[in-house]
PDB file as gemmi writes it, atoms N, CA and C in Angstrom:
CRYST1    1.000    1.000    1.000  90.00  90.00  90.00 P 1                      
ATOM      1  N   UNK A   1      -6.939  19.240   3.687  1.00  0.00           N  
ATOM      2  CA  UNK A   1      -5.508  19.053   3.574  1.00  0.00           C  
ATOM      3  C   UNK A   1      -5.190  17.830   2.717  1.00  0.00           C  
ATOM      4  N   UNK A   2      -6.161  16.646   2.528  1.00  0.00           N  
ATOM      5  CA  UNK A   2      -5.586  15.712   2.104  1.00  0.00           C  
ATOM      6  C   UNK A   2      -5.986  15.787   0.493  1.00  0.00           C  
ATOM      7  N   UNK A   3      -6.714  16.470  -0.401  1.00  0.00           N  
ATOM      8  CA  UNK A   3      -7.092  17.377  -1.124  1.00  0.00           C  
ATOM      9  C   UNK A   3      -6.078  17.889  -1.519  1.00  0.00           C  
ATOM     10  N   UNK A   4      -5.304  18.911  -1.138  1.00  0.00           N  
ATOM     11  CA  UNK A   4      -4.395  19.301  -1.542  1.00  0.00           C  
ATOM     12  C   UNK A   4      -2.759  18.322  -1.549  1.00  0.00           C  
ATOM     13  N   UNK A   5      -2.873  17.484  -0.621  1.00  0.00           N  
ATOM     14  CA  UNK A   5      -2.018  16.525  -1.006  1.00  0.00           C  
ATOM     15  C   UNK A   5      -1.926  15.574  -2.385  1.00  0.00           C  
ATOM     16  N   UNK A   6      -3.352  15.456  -2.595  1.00  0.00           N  
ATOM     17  CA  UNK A   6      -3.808  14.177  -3.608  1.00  0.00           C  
ATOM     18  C   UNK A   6      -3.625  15.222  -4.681  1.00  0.00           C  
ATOM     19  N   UNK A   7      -3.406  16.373  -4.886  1.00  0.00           N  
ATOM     20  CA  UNK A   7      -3.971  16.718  -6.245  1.00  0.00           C  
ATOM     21  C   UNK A   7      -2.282  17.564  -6.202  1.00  0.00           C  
ATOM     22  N   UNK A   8      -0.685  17.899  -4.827  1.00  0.00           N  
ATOM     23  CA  UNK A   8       0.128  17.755  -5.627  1.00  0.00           C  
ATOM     24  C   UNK A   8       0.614  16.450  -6.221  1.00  0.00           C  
ATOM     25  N   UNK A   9       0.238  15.405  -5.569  1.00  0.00           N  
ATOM     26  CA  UNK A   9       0.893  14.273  -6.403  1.00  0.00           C  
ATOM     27  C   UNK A   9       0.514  13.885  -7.586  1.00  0.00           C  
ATOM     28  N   UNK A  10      -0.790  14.735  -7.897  1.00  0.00           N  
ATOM     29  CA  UNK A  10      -1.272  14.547  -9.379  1.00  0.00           C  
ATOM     30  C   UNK A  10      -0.330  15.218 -10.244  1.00  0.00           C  
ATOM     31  N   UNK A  11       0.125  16.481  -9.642  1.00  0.00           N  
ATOM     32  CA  UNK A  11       1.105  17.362 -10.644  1.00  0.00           C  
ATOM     33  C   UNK A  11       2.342  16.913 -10.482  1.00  0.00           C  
ATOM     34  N   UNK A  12       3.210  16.319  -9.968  1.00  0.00           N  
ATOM     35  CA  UNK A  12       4.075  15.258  -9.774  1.00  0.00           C  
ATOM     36  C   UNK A  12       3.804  14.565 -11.201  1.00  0.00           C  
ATOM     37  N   UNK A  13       3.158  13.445 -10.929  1.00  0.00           N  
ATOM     38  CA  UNK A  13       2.662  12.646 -11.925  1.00  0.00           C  
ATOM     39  C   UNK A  13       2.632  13.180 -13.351  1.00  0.00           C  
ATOM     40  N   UNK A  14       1.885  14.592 -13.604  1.00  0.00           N  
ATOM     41  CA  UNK A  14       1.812  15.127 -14.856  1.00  0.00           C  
ATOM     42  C   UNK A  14       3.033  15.628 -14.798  1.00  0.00           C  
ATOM     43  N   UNK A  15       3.797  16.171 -14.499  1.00  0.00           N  
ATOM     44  CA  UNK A  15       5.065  16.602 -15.518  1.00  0.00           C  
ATOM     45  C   UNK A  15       6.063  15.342 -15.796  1.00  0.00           C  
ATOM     46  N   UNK A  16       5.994  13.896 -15.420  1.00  0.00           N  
ATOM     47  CA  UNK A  16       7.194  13.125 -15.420  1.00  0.00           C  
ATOM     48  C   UNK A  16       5.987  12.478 -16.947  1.00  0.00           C  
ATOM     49  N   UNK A  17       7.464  11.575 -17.530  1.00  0.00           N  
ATOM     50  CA  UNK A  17       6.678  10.514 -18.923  1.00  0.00           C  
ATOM     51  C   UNK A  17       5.776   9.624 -18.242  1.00  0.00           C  
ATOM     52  N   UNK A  18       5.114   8.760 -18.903  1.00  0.00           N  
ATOM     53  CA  UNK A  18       4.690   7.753 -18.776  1.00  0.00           C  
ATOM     54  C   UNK A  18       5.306   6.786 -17.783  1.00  0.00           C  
ATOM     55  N   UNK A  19       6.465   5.994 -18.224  1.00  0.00           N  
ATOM     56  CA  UNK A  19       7.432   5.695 -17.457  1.00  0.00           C  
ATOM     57  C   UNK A  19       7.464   5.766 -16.144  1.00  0.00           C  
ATOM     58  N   UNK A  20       7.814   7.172 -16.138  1.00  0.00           N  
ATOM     59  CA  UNK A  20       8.821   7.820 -14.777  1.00  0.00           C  
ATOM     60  C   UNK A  20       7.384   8.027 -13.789  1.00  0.00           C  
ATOM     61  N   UNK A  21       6.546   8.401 -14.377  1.00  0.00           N  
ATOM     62  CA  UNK A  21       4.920   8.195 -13.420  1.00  0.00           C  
ATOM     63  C   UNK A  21       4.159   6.661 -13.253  1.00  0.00           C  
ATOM     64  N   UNK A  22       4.379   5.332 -13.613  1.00  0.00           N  
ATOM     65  CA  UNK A  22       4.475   4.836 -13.408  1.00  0.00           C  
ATOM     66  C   UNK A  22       5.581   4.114 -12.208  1.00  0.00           C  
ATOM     67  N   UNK A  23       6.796   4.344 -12.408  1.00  0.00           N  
ATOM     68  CA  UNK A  23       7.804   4.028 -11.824  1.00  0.00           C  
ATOM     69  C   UNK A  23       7.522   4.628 -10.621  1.00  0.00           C  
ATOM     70  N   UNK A  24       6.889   6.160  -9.729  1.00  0.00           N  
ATOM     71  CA  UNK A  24       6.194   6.244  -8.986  1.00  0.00           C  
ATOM     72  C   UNK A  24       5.818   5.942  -8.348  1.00  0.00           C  
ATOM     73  N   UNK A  25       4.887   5.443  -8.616  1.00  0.00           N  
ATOM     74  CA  UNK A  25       3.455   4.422  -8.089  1.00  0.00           C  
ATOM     75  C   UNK A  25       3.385   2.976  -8.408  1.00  0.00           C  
ATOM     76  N   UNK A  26       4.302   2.626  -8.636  1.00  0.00           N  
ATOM     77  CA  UNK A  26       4.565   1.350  -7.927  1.00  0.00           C  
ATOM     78  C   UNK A  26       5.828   0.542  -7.470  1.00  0.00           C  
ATOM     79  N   UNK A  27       5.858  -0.443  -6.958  1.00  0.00           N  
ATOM     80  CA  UNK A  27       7.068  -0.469  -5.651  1.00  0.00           C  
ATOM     81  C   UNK A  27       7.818  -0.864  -6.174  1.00  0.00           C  
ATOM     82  N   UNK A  28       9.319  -0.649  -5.501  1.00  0.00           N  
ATOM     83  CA  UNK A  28      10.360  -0.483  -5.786  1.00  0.00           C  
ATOM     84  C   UNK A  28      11.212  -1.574  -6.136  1.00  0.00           C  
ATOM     85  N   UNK A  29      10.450  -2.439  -5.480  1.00  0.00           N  
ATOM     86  CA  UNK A  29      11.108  -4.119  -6.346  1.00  0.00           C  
ATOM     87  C   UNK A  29      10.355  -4.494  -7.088  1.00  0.00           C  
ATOM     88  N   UNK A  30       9.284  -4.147  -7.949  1.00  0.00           N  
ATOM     89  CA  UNK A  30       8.112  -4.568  -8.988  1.00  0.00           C  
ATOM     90  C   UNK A  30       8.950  -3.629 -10.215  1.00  0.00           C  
ATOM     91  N   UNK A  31       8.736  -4.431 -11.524  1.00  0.00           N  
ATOM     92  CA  UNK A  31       8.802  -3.971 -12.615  1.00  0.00           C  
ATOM     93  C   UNK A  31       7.684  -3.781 -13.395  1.00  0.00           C  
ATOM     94  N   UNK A  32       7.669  -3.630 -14.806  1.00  0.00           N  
ATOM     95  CA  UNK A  32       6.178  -2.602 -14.958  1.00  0.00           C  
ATOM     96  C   UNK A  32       6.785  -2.368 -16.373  1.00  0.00           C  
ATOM     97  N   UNK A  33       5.627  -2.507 -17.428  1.00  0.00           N  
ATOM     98  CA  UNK A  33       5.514  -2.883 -18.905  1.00  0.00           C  
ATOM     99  C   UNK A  33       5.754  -4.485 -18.716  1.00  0.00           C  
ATOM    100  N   UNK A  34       6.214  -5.375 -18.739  1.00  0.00           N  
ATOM    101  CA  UNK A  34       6.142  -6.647 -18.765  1.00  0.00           C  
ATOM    102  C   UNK A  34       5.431  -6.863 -20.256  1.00  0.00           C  
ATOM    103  N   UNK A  35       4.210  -6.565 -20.211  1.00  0.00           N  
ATOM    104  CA  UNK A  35       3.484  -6.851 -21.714  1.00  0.00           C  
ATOM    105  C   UNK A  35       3.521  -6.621 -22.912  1.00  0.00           C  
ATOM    106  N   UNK A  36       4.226  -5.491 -22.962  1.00  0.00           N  
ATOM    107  CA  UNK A  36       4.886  -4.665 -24.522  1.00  0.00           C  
ATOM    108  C   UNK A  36       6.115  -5.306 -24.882  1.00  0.00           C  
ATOM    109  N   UNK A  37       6.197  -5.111 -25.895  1.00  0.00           N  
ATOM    110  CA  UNK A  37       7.210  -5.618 -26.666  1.00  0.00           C  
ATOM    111  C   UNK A  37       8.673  -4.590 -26.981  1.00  0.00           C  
ATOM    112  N   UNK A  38       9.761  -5.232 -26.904  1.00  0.00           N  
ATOM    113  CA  UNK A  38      10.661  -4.051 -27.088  1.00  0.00           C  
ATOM    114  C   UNK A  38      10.745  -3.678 -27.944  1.00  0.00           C  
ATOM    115  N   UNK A  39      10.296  -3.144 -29.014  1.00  0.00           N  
ATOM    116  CA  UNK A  39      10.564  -2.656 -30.270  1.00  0.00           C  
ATOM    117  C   UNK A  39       9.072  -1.307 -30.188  1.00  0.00           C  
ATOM    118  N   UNK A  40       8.595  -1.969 -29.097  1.00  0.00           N  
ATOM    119  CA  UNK A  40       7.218  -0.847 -29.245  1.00  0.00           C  
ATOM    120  C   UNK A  40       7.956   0.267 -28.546  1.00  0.00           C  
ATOM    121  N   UNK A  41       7.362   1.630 -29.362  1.00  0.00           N  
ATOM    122  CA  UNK A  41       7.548   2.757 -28.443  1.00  0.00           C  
ATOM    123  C   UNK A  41       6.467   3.381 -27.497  1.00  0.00           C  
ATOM    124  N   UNK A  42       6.874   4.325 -27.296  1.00  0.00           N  
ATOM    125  CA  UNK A  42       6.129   4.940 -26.224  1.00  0.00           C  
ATOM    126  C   UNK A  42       5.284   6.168 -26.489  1.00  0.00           C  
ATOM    127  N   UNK A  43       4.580   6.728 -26.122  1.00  0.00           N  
ATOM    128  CA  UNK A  43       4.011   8.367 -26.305  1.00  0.00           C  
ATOM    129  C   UNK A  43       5.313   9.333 -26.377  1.00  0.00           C  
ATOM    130  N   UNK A  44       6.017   9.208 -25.913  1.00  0.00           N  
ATOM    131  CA  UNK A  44       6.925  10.426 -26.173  1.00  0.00           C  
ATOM    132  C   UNK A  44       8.262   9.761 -27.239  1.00  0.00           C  
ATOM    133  N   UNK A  45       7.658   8.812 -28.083  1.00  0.00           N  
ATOM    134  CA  UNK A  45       8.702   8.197 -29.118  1.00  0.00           C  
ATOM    135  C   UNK A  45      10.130   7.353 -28.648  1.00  0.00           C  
ATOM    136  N   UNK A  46       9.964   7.150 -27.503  1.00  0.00           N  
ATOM    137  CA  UNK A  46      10.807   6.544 -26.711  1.00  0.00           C  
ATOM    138  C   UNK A  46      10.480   5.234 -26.454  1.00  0.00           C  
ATOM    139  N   UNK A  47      11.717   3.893 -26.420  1.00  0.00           N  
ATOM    140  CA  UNK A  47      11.419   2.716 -26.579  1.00  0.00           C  
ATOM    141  C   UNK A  47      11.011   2.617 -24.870  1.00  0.00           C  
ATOM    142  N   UNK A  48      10.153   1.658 -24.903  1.00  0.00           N  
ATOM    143  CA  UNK A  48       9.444   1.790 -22.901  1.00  0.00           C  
ATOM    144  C   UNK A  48      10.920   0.800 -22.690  1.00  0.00           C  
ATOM    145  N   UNK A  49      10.335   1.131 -21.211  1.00  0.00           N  
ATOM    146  CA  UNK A  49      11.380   0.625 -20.502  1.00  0.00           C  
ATOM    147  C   UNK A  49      11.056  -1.057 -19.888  1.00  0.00           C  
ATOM    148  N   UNK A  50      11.583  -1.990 -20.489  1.00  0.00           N  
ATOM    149  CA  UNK A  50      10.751  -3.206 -20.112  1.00  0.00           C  
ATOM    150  C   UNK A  50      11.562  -3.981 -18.972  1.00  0.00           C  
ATOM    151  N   UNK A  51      10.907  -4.425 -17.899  1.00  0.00           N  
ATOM    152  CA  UNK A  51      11.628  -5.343 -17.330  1.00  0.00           C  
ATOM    153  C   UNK A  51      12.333  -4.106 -16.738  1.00  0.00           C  
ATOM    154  N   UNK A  52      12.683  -3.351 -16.416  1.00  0.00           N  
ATOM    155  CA  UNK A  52      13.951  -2.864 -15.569  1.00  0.00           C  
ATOM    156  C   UNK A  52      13.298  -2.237 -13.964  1.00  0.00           C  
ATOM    157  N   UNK A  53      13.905  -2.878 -12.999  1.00  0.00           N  
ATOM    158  CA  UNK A  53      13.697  -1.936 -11.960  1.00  0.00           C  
ATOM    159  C   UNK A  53      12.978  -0.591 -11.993  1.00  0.00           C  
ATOM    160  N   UNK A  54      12.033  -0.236 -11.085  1.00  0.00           N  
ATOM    161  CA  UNK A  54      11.453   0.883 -10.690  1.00  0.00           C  
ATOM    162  C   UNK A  54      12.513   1.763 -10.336  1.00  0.00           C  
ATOM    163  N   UNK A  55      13.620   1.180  -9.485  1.00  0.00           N  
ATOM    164  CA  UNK A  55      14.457   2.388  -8.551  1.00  0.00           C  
ATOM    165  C   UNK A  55      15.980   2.339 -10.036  1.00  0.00           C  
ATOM    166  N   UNK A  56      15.860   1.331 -10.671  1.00  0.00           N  
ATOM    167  CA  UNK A  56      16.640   1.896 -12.059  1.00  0.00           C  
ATOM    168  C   UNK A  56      16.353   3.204 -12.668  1.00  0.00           C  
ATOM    169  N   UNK A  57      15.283   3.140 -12.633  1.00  0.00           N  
ATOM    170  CA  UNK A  57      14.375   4.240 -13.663  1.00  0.00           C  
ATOM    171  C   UNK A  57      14.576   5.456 -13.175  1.00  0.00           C  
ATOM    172  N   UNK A  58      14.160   5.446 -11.608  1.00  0.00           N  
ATOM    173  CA  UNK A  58      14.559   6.922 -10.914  1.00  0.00           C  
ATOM    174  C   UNK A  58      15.896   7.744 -10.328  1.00  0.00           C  
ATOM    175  N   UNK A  59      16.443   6.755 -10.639  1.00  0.00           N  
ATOM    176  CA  UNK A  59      18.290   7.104 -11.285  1.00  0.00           C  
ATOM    177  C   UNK A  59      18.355   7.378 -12.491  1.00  0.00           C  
ATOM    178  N   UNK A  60      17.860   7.604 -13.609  1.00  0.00           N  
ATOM    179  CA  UNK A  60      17.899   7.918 -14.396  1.00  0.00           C  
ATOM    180  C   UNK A  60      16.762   9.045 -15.179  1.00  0.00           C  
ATOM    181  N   UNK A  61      16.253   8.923 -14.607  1.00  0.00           N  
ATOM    182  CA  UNK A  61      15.157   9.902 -15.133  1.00  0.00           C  
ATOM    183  C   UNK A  61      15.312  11.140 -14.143  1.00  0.00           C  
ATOM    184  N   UNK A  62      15.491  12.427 -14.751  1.00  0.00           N  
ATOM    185  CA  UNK A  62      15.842  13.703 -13.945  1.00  0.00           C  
ATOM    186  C   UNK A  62      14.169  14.292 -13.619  1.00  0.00           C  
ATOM    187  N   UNK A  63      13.333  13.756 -14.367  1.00  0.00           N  
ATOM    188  CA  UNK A  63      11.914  14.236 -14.259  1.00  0.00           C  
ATOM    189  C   UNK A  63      12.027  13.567 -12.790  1.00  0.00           C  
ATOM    190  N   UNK A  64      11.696  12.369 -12.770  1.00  0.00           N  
ATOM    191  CA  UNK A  64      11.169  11.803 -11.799  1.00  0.00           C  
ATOM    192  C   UNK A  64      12.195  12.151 -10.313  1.00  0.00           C  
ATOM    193  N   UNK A  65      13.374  12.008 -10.625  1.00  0.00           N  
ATOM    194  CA  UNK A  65      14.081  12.802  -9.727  1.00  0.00           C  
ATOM    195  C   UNK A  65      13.831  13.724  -8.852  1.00  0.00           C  
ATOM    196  N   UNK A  66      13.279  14.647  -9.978  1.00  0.00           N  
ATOM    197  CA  UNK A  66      12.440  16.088  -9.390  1.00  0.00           C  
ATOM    198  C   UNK A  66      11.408  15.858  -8.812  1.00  0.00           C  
ATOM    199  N   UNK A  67      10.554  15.103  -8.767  1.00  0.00           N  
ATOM    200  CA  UNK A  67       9.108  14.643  -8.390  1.00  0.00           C  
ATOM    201  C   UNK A  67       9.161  14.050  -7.486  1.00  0.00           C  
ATOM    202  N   UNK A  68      10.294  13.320  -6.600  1.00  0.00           N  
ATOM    203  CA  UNK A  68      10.687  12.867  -5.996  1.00  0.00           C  
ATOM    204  C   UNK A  68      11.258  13.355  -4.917  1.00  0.00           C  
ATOM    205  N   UNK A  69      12.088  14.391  -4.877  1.00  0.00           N  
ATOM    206  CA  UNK A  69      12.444  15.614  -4.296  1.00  0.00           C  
ATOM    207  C   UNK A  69      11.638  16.878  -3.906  1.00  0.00           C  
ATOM    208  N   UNK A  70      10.425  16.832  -4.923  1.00  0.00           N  
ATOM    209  CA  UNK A  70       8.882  17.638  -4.557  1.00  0.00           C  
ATOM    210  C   UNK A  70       8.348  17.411  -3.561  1.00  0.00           C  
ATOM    211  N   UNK A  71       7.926  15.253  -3.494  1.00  0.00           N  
ATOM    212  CA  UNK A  71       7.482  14.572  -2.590  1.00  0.00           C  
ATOM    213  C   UNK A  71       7.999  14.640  -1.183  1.00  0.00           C  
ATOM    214  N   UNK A  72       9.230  14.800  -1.389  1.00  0.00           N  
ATOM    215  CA  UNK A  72      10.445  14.544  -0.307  1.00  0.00           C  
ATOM    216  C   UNK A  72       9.616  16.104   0.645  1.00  0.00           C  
ATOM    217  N   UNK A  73      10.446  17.035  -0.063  1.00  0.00           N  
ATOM    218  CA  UNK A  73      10.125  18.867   0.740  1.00  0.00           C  
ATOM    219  C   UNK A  73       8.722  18.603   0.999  1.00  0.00           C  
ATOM    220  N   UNK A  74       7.634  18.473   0.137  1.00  0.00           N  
ATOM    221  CA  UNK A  74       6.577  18.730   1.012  1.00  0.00           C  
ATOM    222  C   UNK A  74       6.364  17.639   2.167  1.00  0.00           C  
ATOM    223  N   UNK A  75       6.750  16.726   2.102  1.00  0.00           N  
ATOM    224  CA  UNK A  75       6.415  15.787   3.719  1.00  0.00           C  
ATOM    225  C   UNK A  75       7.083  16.314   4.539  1.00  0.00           C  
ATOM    226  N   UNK A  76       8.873  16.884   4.246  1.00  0.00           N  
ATOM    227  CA  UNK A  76       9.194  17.276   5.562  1.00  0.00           C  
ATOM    228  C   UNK A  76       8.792  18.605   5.962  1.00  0.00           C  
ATOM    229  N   UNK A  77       8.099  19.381   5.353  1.00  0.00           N  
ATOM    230  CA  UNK A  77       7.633  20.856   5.896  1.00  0.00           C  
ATOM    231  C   UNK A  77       6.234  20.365   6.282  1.00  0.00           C  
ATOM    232  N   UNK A  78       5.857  19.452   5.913  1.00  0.00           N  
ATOM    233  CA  UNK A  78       4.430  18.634   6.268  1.00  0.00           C  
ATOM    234  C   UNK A  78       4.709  18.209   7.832  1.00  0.00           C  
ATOM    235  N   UNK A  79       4.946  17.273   7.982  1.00  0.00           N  
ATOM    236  CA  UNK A  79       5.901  17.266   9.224  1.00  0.00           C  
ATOM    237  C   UNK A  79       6.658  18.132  10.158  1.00  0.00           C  
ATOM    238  N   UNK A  80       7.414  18.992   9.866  1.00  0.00           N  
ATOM    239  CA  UNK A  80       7.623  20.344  10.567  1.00  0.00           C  
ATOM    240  C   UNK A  80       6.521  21.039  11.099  1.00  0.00           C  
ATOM    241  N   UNK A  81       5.224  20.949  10.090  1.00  0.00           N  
ATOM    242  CA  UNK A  81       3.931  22.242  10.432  1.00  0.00           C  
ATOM    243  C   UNK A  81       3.982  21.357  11.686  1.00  0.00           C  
ATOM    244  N   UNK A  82       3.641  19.701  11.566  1.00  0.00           N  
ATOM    245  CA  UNK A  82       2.583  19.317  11.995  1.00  0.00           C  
ATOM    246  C   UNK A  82       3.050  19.303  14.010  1.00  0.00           C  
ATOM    247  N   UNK A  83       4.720  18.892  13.266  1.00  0.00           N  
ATOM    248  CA  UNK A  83       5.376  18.948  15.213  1.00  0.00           C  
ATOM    249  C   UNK A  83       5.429  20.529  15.761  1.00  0.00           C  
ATOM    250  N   UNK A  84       5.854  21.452  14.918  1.00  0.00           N  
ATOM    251  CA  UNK A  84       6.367  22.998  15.802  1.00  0.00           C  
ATOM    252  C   UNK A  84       5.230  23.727  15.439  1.00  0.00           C  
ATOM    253  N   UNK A  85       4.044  23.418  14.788  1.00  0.00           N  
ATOM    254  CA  UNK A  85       3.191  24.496  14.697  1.00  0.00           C  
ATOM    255  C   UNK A  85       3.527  25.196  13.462  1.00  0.00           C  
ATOM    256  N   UNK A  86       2.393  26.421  13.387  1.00  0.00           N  
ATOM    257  CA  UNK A  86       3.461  27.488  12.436  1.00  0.00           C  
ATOM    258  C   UNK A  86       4.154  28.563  12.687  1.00  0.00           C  
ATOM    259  N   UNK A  87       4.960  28.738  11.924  1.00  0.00           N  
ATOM    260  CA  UNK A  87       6.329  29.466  12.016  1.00  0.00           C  
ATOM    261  C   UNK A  87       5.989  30.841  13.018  1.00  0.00           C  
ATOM    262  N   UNK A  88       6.287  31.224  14.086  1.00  0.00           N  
ATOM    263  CA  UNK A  88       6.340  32.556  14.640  1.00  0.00           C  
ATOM    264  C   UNK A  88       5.960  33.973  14.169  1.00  0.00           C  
ATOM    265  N   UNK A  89       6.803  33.875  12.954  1.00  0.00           N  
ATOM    266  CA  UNK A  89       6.721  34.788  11.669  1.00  0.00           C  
ATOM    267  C   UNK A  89       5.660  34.870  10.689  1.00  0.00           C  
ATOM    268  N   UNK A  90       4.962  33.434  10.752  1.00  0.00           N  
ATOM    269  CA  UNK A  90       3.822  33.550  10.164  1.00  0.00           C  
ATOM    270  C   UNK A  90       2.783  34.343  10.383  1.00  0.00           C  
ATOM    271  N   UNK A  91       2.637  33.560  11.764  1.00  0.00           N  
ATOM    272  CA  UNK A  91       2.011  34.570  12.595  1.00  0.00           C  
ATOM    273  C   UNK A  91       1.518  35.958  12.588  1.00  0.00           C  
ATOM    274  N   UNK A  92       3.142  36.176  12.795  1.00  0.00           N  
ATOM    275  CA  UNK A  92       2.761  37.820  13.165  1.00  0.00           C  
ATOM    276  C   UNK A  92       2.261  38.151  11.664  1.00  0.00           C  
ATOM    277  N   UNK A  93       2.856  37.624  10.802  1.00  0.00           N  
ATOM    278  CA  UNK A  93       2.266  38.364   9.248  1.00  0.00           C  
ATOM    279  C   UNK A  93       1.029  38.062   9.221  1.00  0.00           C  
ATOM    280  N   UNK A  94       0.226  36.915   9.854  1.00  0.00           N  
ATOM    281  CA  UNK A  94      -1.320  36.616   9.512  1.00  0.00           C  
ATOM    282  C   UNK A  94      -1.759  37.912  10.768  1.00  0.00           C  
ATOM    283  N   UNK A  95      -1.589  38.024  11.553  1.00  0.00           N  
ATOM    284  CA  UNK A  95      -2.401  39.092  12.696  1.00  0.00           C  
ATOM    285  C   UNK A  95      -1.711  40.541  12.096  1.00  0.00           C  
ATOM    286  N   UNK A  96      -0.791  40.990  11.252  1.00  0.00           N  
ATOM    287  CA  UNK A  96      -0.715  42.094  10.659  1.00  0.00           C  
ATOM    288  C   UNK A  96      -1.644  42.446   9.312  1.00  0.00           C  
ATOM    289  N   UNK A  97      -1.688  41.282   8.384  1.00  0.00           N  
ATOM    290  CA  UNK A  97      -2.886  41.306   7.628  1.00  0.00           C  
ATOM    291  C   UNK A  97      -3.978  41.573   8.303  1.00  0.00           C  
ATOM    292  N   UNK A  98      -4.519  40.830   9.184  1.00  0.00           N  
ATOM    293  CA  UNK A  98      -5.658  40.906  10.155  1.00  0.00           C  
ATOM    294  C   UNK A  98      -6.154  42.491  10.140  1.00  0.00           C  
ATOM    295  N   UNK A  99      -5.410  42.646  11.017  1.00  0.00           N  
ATOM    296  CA  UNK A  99      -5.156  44.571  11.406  1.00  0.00           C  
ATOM    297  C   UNK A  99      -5.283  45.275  10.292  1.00  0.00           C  
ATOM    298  N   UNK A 100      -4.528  45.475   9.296  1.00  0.00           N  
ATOM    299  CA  UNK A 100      -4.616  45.795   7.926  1.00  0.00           C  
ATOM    300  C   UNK A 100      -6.167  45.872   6.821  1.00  0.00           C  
ATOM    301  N   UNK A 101      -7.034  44.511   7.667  1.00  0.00           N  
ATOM    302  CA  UNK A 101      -8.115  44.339   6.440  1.00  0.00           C  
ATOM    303  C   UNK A 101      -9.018  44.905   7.391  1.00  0.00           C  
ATOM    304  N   UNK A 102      -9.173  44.666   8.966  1.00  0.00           N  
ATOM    305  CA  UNK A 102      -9.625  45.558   9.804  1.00  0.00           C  
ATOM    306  C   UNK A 102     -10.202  46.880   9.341  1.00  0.00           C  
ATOM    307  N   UNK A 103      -8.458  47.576   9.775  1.00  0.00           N  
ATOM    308  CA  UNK A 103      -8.613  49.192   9.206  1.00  0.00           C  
ATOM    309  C   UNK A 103      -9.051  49.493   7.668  1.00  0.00           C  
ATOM    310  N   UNK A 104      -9.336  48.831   6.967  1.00  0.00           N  
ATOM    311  CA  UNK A 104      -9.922  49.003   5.275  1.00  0.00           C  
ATOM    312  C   UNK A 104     -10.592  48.845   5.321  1.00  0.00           C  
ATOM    313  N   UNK A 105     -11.551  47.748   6.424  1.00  0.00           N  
ATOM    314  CA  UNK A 105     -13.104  47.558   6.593  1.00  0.00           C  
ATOM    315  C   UNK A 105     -13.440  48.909   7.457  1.00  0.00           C  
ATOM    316  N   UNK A 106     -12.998  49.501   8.124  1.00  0.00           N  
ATOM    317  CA  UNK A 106     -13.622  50.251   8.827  1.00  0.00           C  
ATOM    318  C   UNK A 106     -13.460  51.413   8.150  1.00  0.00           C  
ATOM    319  N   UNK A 107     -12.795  51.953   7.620  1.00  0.00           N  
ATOM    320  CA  UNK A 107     -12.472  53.336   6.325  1.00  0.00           C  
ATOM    321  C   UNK A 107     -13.782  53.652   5.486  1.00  0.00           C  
TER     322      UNK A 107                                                      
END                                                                             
């Protein structure tokens, strides 16, 4: 499980810029580029963002927004599995498959 956690936050990470995946992963009162110069650009031809707030950035960036809102849904359905179990409905659909691969094994 934690496998599949680590590797969506990798895809998180890959669809936002440079930037906005940085801004990420690290905290929310820390800023980040400090060392570049403003006139330098970025990989996606964009001047970096120097000196500005982390939680600036994710007000403004709709990528990271989204990645953020990814993070958000999967903890709380993460959380949901982990207090109510799984869904009732699941269920019955996993023990109807069951039955299903059953009778095809035995055919």
């Amino acid at each position: 499980m934690q496998i599949a956690a680590f590797l969506s936050d990798l895809k998180s990470l890959s669809v936002c810029s440079y930037d906005a995946a940085i801004a990420l992963v690290k905290p929310a009162n820390n800023t980040f580029r400090t060392s570049g110069e403003p006139s330098e650009q970025s990989s996606n031809g964009k001047v970096p963002l120097v000196n500005q707030p982390a939680s600036k950035i994710a007000d403004s960036d709709p990528d990271l927004q989204r990645a953020n809102e990814l993070v958000s849904l999967h903890y709380d359905v993460k959380v949901k599995y982990l207090q109510n179990g799984p869904d009732p409905e699941l269920l019955q659909a996993r023990k109807e498959v069951a039955e299903v691969l059953y009778a095809l094994d035995r055919a």
